[in-house]
Structure formats: C-alpha cells, structure tokens
N, CA, C and O of each residue as an XYZ file, in Angstrom:
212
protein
N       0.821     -1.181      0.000
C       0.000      0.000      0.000
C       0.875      1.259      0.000
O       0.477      2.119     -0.785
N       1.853      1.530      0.623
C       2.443      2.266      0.732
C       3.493      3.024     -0.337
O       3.864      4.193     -0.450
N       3.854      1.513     -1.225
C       4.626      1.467     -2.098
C       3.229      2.214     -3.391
O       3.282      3.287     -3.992
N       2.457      1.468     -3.422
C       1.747      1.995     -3.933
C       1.485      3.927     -4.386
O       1.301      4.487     -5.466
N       1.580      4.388     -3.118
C       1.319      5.867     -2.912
C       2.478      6.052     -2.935
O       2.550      7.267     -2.752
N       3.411      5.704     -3.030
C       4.611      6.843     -3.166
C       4.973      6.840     -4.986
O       5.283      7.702     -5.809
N       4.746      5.487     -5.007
C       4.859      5.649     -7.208
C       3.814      6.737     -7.537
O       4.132      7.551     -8.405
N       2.531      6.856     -6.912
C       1.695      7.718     -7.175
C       2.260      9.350     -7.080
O       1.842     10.271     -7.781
N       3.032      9.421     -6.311
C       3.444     11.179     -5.629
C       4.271     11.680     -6.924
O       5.161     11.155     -7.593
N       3.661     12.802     -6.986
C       4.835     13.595     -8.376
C       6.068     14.045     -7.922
O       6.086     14.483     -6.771
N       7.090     14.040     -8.549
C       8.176     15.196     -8.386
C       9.304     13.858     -7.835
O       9.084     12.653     -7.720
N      10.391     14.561     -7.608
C      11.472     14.225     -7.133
C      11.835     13.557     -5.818
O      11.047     14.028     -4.997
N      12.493     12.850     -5.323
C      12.575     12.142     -3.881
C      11.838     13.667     -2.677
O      10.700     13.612     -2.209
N      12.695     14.712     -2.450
C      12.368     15.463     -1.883
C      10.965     16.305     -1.762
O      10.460     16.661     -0.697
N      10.569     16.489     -2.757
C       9.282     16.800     -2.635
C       8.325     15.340     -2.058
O       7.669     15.463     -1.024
N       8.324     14.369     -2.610
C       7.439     13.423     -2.300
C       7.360     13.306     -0.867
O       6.272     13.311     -0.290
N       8.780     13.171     -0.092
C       8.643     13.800      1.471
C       8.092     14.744      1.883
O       7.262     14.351      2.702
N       8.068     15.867      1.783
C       7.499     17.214      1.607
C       5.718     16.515      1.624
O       5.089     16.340      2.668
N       5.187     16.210      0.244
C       4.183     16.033      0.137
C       3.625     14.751      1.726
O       2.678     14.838      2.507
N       4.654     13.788      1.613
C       3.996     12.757      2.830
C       4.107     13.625      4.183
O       3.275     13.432      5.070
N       5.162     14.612      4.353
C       4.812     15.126      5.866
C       3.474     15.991      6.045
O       2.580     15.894      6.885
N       3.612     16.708      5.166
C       1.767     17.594      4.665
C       1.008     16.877      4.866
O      -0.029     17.208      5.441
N       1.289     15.406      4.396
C      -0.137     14.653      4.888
C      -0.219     14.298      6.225
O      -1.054     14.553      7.092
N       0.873     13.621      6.224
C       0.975     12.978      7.595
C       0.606     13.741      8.950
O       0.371     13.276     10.065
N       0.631     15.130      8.472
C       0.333     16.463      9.684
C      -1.029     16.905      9.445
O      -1.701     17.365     10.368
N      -1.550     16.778      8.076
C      -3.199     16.844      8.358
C      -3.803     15.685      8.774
O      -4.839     15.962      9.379
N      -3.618     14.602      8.715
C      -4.444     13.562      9.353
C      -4.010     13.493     11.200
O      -4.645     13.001     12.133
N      -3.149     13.957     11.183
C      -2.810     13.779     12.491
C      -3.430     15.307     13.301
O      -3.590     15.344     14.521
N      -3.653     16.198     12.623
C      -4.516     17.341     12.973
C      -5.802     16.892     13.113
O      -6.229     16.676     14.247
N      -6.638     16.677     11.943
C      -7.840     15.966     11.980
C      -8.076     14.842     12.924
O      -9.217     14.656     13.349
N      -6.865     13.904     13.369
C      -7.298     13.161     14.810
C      -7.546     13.846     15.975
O      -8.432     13.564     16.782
N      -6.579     14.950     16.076
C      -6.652     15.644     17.104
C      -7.477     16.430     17.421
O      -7.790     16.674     18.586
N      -8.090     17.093     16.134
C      -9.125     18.138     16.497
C     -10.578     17.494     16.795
O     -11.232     17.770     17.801
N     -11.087     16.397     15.562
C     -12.517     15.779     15.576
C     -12.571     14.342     16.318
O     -13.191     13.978     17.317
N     -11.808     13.760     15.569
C     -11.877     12.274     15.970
C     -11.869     12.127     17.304
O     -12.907     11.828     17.894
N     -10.441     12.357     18.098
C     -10.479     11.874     19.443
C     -11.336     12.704     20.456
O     -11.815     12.104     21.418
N     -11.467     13.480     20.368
C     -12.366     14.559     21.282
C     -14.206     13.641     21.014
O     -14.981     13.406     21.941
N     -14.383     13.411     20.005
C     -16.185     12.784     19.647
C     -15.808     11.392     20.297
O     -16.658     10.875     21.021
N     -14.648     10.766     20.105
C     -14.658      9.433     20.695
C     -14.493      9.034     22.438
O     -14.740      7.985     23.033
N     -13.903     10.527     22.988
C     -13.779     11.131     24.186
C     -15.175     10.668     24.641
O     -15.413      9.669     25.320
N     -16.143     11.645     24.109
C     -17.722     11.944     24.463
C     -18.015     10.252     24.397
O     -18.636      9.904     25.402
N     -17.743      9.196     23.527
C     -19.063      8.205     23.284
C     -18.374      7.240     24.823
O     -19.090      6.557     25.556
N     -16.658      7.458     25.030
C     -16.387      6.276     26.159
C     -16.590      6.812     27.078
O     -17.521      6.243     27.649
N     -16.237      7.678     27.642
C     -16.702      8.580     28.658
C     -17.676      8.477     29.543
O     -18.719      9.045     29.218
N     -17.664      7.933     30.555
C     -19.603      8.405     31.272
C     -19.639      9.609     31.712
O     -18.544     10.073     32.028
N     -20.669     10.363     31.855
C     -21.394     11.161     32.515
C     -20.618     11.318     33.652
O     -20.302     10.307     34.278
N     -20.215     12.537     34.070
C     -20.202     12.426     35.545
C     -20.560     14.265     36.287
O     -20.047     15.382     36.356
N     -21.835     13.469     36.715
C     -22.299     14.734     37.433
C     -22.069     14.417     39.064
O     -22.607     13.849     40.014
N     -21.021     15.102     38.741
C     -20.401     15.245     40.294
C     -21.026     16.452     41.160
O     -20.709     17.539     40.678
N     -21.929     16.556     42.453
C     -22.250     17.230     43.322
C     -20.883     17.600     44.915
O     -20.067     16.733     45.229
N     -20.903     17.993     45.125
C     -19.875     18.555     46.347
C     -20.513     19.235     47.296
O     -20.157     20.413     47.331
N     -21.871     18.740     48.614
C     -22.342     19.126     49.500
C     -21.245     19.055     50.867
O     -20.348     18.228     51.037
N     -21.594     20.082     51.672
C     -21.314     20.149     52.620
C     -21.949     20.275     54.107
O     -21.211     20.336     55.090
C-alpha cells in the first residue's frame, strides 16, 4: 500500500517527502481536532459530580 502511494506522488525524492509530511500532519490534525475529542464523548460516562457540605 504504501509502495503503492509513493509511485503515485509527483516530483522528485524530496518533494514526495514534503508532500507525505503535509499529509501525515493533516491527518494527524484531523485526529486531534474531531476524531479523538467525539470518541472522548461516546467512552466517557457522565459524571455529574455534586460537592455538598
């Protein structure tokens, strides 16, 4: 698979790096911003914590 996508990438050794870190930093943005935060919410319980005295 991998081999796959890199015959796919245009340009020269250096750019094709270039192009895989660009990716590699938006998907890893997009985990960080949507994914893990919604998957946060579904494992997560509830916790309504009260503190009487």
């Amino acid at each position: 698979m991998y081999a796959a996508l890199w015959r796919i990438l245009p340009g020269p050794i250096w750019v094709r790096i270039l192009i895989v870190v660009v990716l590699l930093a938006a998907v890893l943005f997009a985990l960080a911003t949507w994914v893990f935060p919604w998957i946060d919410d579904l494992t997560t319980p509830a916790q309504d914590v009260t503190v009487e005295q």
